[in-house]
C-alpha positions as CSV (number, residue, x, y, z in Angstrom):
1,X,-181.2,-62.8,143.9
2,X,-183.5,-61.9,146.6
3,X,-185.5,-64.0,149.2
4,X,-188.4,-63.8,147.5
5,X,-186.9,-65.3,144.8
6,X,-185.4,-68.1,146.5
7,X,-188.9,-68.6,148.2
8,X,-190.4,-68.6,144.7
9,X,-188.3,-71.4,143.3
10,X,-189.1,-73.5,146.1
11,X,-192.7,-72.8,146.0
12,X,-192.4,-74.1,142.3
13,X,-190.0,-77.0,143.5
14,X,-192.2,-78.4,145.8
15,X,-195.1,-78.1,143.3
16,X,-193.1,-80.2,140.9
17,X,-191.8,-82.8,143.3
18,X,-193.5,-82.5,146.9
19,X,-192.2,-80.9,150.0
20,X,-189.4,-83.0,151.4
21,X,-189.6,-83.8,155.4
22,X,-186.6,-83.1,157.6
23,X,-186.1,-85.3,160.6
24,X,-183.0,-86.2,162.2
25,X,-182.0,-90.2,160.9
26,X,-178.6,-90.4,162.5
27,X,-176.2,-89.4,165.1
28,X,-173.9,-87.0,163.8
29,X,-170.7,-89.2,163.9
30,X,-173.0,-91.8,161.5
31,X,-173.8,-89.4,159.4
32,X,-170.4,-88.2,158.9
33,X,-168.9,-91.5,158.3
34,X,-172.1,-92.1,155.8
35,X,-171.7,-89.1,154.0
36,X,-167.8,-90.1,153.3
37,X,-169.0,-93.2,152.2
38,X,-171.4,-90.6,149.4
39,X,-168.5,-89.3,148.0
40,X,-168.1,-90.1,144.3
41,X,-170.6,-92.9,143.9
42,X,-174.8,-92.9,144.0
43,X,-177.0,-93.2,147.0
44,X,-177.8,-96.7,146.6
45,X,-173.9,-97.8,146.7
46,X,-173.3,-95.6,149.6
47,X,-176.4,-96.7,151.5
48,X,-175.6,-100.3,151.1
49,X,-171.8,-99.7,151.9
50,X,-173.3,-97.4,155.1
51,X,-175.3,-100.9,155.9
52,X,-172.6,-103.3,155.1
53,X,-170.0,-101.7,157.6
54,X,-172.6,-101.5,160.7
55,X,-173.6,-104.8,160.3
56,X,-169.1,-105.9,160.0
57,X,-168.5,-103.3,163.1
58,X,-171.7,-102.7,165.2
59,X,-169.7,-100.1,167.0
60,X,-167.7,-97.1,165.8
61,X,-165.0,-97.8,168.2
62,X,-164.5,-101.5,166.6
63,X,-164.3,-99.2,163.0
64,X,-161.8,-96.9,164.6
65,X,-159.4,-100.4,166.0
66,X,-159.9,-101.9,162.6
67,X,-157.4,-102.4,159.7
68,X,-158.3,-100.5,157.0
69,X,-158.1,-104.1,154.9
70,X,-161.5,-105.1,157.0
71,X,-163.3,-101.6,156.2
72,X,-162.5,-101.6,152.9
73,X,-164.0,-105.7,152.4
74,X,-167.1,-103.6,154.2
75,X,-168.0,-100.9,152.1
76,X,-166.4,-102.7,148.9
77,X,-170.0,-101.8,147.1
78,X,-169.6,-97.8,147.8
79,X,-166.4,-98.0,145.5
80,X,-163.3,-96.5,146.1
81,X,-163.4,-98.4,149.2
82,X,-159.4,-98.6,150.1
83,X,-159.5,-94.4,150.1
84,X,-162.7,-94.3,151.9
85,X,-161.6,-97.1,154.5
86,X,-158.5,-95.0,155.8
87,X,-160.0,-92.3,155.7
88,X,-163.2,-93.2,158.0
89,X,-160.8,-94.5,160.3
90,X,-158.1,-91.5,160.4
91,X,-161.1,-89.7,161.1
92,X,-162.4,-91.4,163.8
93,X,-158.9,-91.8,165.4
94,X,-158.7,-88.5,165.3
95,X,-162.3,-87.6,167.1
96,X,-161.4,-90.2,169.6
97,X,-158.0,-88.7,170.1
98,X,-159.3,-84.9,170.7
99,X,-162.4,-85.6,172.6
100,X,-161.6,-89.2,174.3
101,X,-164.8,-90.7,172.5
102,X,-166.3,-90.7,169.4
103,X,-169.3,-88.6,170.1
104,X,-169.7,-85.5,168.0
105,X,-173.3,-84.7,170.4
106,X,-171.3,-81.5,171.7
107,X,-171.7,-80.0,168.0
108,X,-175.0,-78.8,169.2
109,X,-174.0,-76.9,171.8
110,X,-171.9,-74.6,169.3
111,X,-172.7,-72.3,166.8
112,X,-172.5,-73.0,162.9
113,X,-169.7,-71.1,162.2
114,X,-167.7,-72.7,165.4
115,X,-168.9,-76.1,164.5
116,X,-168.3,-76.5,160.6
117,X,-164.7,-75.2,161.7
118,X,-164.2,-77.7,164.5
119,X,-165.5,-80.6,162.1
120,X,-163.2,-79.3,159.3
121,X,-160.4,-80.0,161.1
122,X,-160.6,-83.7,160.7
123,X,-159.3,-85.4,157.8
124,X,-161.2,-85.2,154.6
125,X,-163.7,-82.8,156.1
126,X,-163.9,-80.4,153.9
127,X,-167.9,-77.6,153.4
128,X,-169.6,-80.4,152.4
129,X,-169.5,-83.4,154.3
130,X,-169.2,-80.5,157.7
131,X,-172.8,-79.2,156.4
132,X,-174.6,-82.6,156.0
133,X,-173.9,-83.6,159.5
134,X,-174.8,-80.3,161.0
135,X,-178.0,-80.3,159.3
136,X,-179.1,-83.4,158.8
137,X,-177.9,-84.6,162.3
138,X,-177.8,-81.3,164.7
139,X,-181.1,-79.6,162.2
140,X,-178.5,-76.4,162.1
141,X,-179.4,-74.2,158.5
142,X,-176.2,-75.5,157.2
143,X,-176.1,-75.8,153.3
144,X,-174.8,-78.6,151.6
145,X,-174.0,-78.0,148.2
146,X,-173.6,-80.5,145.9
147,X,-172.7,-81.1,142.2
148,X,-176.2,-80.5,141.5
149,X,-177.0,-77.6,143.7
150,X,-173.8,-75.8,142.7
151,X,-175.1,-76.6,138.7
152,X,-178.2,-75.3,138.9
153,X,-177.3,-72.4,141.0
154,X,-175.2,-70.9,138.4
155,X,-178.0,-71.4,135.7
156,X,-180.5,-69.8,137.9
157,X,-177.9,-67.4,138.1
158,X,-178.2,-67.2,142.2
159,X,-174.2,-67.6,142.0
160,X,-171.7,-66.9,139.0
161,X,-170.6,-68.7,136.3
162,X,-167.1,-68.8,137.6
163,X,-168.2,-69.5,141.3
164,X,-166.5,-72.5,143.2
165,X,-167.9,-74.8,145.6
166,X,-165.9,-73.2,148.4
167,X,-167.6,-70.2,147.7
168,X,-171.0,-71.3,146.5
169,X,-171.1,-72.7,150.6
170,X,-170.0,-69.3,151.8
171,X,-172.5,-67.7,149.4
172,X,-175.9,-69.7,148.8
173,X,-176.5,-69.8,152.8
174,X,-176.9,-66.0,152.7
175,X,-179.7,-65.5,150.6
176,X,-181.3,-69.1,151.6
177,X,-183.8,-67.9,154.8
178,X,-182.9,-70.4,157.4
179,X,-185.6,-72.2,157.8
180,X,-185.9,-72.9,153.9
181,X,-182.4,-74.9,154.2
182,X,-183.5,-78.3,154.3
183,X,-185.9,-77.5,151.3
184,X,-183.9,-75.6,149.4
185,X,-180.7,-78.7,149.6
186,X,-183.7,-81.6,149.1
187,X,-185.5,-80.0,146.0
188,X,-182.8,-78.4,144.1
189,X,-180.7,-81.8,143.9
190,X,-184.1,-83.4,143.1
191,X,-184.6,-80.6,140.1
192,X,-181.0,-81.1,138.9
193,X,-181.1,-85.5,138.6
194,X,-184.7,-85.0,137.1
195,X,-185.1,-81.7,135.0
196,X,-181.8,-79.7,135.1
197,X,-179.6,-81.8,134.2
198,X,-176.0,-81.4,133.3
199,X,-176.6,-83.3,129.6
200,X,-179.3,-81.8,128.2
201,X,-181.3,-80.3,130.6
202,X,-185.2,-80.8,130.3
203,X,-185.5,-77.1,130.0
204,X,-189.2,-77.4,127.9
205,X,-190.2,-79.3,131.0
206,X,-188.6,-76.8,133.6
207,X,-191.5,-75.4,136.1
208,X,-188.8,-73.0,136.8
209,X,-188.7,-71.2,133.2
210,X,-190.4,-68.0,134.1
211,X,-187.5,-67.7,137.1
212,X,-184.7,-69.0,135.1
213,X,-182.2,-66.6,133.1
214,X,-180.5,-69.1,131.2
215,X,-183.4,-70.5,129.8
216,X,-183.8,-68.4,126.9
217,X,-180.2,-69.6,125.5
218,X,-180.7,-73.0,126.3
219,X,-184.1,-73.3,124.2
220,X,-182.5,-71.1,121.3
221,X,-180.1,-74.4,121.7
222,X,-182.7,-76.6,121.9
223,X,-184.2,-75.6,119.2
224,X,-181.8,-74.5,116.3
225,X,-181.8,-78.4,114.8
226,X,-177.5,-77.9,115.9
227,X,-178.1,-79.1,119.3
228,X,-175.1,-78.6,121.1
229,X,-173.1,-81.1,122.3
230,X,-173.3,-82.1,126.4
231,X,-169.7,-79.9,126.7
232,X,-171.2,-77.1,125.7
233,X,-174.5,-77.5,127.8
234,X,-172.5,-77.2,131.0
235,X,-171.6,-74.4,132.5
């Protein structure tokens, strides 16, 4: 799809649910640790298991000394908290062991491409969680994709059916203009809790219809009296 289309869906995006401001909340190594903490559970948990474990270890460096026993108590509300505990911690052992302090600052000094490969490197770092600190922490156009993102992607057929998240990161950054990163990451996960969802997507409420070429199929679904079941709604 080109620009202009991406630039179109935003537009409509933005229309629907407001343009999102961008503005830097964290240093890059909180962000990371935060945005392991996201993994498989909402924003609320993870945000209350982000502020749970500052207020246990006010510094990172207490975090990287800790047993993992301690971390875990921490961020007990995030859930999967005995994964996410030694993981946060082999991670920042491992920053503290390459760079002799846990300051991921120097990110900014590289480009994308170098720094998403330096981050990668650590342990359970994979496209993802290397893209949320780059742009939400360094403001670098890096794309985070998401369950939602990579969802309604494929339905507004901007990536195949078939495509995986490791390639939807290599692939939705090249026809995203830069500076519509931020937007683009914000509004389309909006779109896909609200409107798109994966169980029966609000497609008679979509304000991206005109745009969207599985919207004809879905409403022929939606409206046959067989509704299909959430299985077969997903892509």
């Amino acid at each position: 799809m080109a620009k202009a289309n991406i630039t179109q869906i935003i537009h409509l995006l933005v229309k629907e649910y407001g343009r999102p401001e961008w503005r830097p909340d964290f240093q890059p190594i909180s962000t990371l640790v935060q945005t392991i903490l996201s993994q498989n559970t909402s924003d609320a948990n993870s945000d209350r298991a982000f502020r749970s474990l500052v207020a246990a270890f006010p510094v990172w460096e207490d975090v990287a000394t800790a047993d993992p026993v301690d971390i875990a108590a921490a961020i007990r509300s995030g859930g999967l908290a005995g994964i996410k505990s030694k993981r946060i911690k082999q991670t920042l052992e491992e920053i503290k062991r390459i760079r002799g302090a846990l300051d991921l600052d120097f990110l900014g000094g590289m480009s994308i491409n170098e720094a998403r490969h330096w981050l990668k490197q650590l342990p359970g770092v994979g496209d993802k969680t290397a893209a949320c600190v780059l742009l939400f922490s360094l403001g670098e156009p890096a794309l985070p994709v998401d369950t939602h993102i990579l969802r309604v992607s494929k339905r507004l057929g901007l990536i195949g059916d078939r495509t995986t998240p490791e390639q939807a990161h290599e692939i939705l950054p090249k026809i995203v203009p830069p500076e519509s990163t931020h937007e683009f990451h914000v509004l389309m996960i909006e779109h896909g809790r609200k409107t798109c969802r994966a169980q029966r997507p609000l497609c008679p409420a979509c304000v991206l219809q005109s745009l969207c070429p599985s919207y004809e199929r879905f409403m022929t679904e939606y409206y046959t009296g067989h509704r299909k079941t959430s299985a077969h709604l997903q892509f």
